[in-house]
N, C-alpha and C positions, 0 to 999 in steps of 0.2 A: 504494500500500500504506500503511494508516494508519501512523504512526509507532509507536504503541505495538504492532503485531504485529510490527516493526523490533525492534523492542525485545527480545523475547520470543524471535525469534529468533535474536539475538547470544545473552543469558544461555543460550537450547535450545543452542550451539555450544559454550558457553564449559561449562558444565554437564558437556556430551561430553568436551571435552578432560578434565576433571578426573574423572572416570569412566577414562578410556583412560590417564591418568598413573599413575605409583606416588606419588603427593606426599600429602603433608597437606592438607587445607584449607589452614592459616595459609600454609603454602612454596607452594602454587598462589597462594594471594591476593597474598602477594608478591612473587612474579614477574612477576604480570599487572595487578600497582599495582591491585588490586577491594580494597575494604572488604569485610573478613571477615564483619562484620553483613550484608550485602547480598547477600555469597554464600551465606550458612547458609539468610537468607530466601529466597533462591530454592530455595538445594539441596533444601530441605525444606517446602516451600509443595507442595499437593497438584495435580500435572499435570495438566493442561486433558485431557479426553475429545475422543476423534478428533471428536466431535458438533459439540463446541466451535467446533472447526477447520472442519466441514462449516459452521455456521450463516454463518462469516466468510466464506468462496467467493463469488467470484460463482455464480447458477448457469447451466448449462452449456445453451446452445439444442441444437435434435433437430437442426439442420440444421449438421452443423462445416464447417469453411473450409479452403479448401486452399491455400495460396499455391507457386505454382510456385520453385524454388530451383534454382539454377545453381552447380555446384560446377568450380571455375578449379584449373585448373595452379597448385601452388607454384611464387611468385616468384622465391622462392632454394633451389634444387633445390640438394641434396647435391652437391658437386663430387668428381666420380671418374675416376678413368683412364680413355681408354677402353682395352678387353682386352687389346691388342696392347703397350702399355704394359711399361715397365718401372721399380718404383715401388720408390723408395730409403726408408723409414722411418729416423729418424736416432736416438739414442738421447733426445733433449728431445722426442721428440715429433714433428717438422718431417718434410713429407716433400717428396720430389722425384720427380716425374715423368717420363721422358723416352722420345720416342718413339722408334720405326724412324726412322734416319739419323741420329739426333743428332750434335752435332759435341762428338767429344770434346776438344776444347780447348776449350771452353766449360763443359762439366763438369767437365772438371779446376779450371779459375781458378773456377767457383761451390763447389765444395767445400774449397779452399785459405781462398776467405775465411769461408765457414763454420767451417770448424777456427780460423780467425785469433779470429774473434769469440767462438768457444766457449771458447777459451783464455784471452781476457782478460777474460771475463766474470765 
């Protein structure tokens, strides 16, 4: 892509943003460190015709190309209980898991230092 449609580009986004803001020019410009001169001259330079944009294209052959795409399992699938579960949410947020059989003396001593840590935190 030449540089100068690079170009063109950025100020077409930057243009948008100040469009879609409630700001001034000068309080857009300086927020986004642009010389006010450079933004007026874009803001108000007259917009290139779609034509403009067609003549830059490559253009397009009768025959299109297909490439085959393989779509993979997420690597790091959401972590959830499974059903049978019984799932302690804590007030910070933290939650705990624990299945059929659990040993409740191990629940108890992981929630004793839970409370121990939230207390002196």
């Amino acid at each position: 892509m030449p540089r100068v449609h690079v170009v063109d580009l950025r100020w077409n986004a930057l243009l948008n943003d100040f469009r879609r803001s409630s700001l001034t020019q000068a309080e857009f410009c300086r927020r986004r460190d642009i010389s006010l001169h450079s933004f007026r001259k874009r803001l108000y330079s007259p917009r290139p015709s779609p034509a403009d944009f067609c003549d830059a294209r490559p253009v397009a052959t009768a025959d299109p190309h297909f490439v085959p795409v393989t779509i993979l399992p997420d690597p790091n699938p959401p972590i959830s209980p499974p059903p049978s579960c019984i799932e302690l949410i804590l007030a910070d947020g933290r939650r705990i898991a624990v299945a059929p059989g659990f040993d409740a003396h191990t629940l108890r001593r992981l929630l004793a230092v839970l409370e121990a840590t939230s207390c002196s935190g």
